[in-house]
N, C-alpha and C positions, 0 to 999 in steps of 0.2 A: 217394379214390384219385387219384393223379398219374401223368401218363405217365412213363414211362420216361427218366432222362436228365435230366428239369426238375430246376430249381433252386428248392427252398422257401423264401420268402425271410418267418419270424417276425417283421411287426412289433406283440405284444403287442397292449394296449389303445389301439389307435387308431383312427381311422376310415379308412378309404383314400374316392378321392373323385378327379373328375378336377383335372389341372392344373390350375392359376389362368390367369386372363386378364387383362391389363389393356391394356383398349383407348385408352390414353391414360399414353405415360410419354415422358419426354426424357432417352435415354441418355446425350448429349453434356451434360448442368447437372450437379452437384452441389451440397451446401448452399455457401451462402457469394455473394456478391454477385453477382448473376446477371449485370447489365450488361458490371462488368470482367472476369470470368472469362470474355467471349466475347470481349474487347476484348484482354485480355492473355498469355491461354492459345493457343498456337498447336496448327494441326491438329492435328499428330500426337499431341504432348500431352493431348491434347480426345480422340484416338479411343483410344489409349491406356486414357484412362480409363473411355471407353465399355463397351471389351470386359469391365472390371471391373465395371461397373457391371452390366453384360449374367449377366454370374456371379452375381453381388449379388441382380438378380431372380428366377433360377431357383433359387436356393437358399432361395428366401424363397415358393416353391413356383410363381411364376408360369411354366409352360410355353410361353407365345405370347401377345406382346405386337404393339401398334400404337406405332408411335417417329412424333412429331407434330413432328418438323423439328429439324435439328441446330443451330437456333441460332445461324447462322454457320459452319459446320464444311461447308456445303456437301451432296457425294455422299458424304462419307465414312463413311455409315451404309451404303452399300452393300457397302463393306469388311467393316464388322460380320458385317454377314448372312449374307454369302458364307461368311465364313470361321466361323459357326456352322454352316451348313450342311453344310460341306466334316469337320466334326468337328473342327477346330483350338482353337477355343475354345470352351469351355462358353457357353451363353444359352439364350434362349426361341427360341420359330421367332419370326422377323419380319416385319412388314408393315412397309415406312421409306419414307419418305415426302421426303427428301432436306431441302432447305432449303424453307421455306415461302414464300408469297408475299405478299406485302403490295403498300401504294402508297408514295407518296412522303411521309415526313409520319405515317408510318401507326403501330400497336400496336405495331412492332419495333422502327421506325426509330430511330436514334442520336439521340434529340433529346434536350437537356441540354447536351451537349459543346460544344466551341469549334469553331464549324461552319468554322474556318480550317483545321482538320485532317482533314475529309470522313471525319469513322468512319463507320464502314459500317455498315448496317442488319444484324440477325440474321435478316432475311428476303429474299427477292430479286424487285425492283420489277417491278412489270406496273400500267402506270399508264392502260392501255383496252384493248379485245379483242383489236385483235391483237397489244401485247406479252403480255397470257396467255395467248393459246395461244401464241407464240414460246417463253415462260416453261415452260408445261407440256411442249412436246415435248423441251425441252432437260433437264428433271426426266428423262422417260422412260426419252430418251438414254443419263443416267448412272445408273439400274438403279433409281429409284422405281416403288416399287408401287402408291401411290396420291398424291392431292395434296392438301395442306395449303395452307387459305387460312385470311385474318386476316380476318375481316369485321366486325371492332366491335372498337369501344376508344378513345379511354381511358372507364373508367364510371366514374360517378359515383351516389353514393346521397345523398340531400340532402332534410333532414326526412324520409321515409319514401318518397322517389321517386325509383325509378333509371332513369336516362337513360345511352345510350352513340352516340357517332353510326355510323353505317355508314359501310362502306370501299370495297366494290363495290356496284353498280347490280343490279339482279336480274338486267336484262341481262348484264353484264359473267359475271355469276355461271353465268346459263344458257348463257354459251358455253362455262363453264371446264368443267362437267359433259356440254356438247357432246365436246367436243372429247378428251378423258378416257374417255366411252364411247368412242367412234373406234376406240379400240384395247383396249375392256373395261376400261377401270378406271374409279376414279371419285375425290369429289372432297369431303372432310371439313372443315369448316369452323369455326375457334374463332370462335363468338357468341354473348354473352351478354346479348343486348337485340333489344326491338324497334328500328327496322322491320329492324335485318337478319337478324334470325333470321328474321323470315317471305319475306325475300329468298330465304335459301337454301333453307330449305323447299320453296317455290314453284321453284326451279330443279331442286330436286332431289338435293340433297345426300345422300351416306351415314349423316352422324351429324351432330349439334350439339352441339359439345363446349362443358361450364361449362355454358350455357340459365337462366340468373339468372333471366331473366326472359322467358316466355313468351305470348302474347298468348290468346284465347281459340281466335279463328280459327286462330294457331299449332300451335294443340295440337291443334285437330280433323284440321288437317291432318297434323300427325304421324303421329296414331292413324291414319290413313287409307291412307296412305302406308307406314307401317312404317318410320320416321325415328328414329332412338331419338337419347335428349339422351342425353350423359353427362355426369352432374354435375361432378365430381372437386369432390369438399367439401375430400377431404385437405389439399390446395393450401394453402387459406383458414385452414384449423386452421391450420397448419404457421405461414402470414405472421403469425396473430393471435398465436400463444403466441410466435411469435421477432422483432417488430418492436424496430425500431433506438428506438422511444419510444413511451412510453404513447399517445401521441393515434394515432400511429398503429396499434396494438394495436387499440385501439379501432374504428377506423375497417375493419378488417378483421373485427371481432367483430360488427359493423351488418352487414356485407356478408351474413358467415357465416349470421345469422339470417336475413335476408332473404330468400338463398335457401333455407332451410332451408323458410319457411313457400311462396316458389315451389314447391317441389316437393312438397307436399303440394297443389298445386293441381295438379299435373302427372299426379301419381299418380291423383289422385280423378277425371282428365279421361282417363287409359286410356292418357297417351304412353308409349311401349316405352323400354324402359331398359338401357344397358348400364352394364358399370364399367370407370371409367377415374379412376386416381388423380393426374396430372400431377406424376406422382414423378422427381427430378430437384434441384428447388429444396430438397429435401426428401430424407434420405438414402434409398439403392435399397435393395430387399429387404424395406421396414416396408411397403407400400403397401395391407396386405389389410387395415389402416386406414380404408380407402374402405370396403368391406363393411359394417364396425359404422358406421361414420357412415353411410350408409346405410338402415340396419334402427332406426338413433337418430332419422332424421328420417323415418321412417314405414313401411319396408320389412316386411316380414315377411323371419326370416333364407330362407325357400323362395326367396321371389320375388327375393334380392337372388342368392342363389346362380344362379338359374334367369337373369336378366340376367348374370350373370357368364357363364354356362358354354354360357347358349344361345346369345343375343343376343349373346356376345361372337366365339363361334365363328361367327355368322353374318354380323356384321359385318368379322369380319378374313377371309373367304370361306375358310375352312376348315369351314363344315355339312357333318355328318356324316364329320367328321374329326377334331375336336377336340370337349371337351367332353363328352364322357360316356362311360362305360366300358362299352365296345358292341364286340365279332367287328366285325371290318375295321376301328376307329379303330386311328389311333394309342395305340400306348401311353404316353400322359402321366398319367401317376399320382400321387398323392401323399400323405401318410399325416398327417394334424393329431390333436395333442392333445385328448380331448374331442368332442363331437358338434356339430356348425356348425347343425343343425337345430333345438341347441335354445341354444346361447350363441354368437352368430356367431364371437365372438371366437377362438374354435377355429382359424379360416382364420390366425392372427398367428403360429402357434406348430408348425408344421412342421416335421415328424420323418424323414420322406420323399420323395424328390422321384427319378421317373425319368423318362425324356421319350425318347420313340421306343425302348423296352427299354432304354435304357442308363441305370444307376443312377447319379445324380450325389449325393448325400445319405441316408445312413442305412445301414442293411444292406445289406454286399455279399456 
């Protein structure tokens, strides 16, 4: 029996299941040479393509994404947002995080170029404490939810041993997550090595995005903390099967592995996991990619869904609003081919997609 008035909406043999998450995507990249597309593609252009991209993801069933810095493009993910919000454009709900922060010198910076023509970094300099908080309140300012820092890079793996150097001081670190609470938010970190993963940790960061490499002490503290790494394997697949040359194929297919066997050390150590696929360099909408790599390098498809939908709602501060299909959530819904419980690959093939009652994909 149905009330009165509803709308039955038959989607056949499929599964319904909540929205997808992915706590880790760069609306502002697509494929193709990440450097110059941030160097030759101008704003509007870049957010233009954003909103597409933003489309791209919800149709690919992800309802509520974390966007990890526009790459140079500045606040203009707060455009996005707004204007998904406001119903103008189709997308996920957003958390954006504006342009990220780096040093001088640092993981984003323009190095390569002819430094006679000062390209500008795709992240913006905070080179000691008080240009980060100068830094973070001026993020705020232009409509950041939370803040993205660069805390390792470049890495290296070399015979079997990966090294990456850090970029902030734990200090430097524990002020940016000072300063961030201040006004309840907080403060996400790409790091994929020691010592700065156990920098931010110990400050207190929301997530450790990538986490290649984890220390033992690292992971205790994670576990203890409630810190979740997010892998993003997709990334690595994506650079290894499309490098510009074999060796470097290669050199991405060592990386791949590497972390592949890290997080089986991760896992078996109780760190909490979300998913985030760093879709962008990599076209939008394929990113439930992540999942099966994932459940490939140890997951059970349960626990990879249960980081997707728990851990991902809890980390983008939408618990008990997003993530499972429960009286009072949102309605984000979504219908896959096949059962995700027993072939993950279920989540790549989405038949269904609505987000807040309103149908964007399948049966209207």
């Amino acid at each position: 029996m149905h009330p009165a008035g509803v709308q039955v909406i038959d989607l056949g043999d499929t599964t319904l299941m909540p929205g997808m998450i992915d706590a880790h995507v760069h609306l502002f990249l697509h494929p193709g040479a990440e450097d110059l597309q941030t160097v030759e593609e101008s704003v509007p252009q870049r957010t233009i393509q954003a909103t597409l991209a933003a489309r791209d993801d919800l149709m690919g069933g992800f309802t509520a994404e974390r966007d990890m810095g526009t790459e140079g493009a500045g606040s203009a993910d707060t455009a996005v947002r707004n204007s998904i919000n406001r119903g103008l454009i189709p997308g996920p709900r957003l958390r954006i995080s504006g342009n990220a922060v780096d040093i001088l010198g640092g993981h984003e910076d323009a190095r390569g170029y002819n430094p006679e023509q000062h390209v500008l970094s795709n992240a913006t300099y905070a080179n000691n404490i008080e240009q980060i908080v100068t830094v973070i309140r001026e993020q705020f300012k232009e409509g950041a939810d939370f803040i993205k820092m660069y805390e390792t890079g470049t890495d290296s793996l070399r015979d079997g041993k990966f090294s990456t150097p850090y970029q902030f001081s734990e200090a430097e670190l524990a002020a940016a997550v000072q300063e961030a609470a201040r006004v309840g938010k907080r403060v996400a970190v790409h790091a994929t090595g020691e010592p700065g993963t156990h920098y931010a940790v110990e400050a207190g960061v929301e997530s450790v995005d990538h986490a290649f490499q984890l220390s033992d002490d690292t992971m205790r503290l994670m576990r203890e903390k409630q810190i979740p790494a997010v892998p993003t394997f997709t990334i690595i697949e994506y650079f290894a099967d499309h490098a510009n040359t074999p060796a470097a194929g290669q050199r991405e297919r060592q990386m791949l592995d590497f972390h592949a066997q890290e997080f089986h050390k991760q896992l078996a150590a109780g760190v909490p996991m979300a998913v985030g696929s760093d879709v962008g360099p990599f076209p939008h909408g394929t990113q439930a990619r992540e999942l099966v790599l994932m459940v490939k390098y140890g997951m059970t498809p349960l626990a990879a869904l249960q980081a997707d939908l728990l851990n991902g709602a809890k980390l983008l501060g939408w618990e008990a609003q997003i993530g499972a299909l429960k009286p009072g959530y949102f309605a984000d819904v979504i219908a896959v081919q096949g059962n995700p419980l027993q072939d993950i690959s279920a989540t790549e093939h989405v038949a269904f997609v609505m987000k807040g009652g309103v149908v964007y994909k399948g049966a209207r």
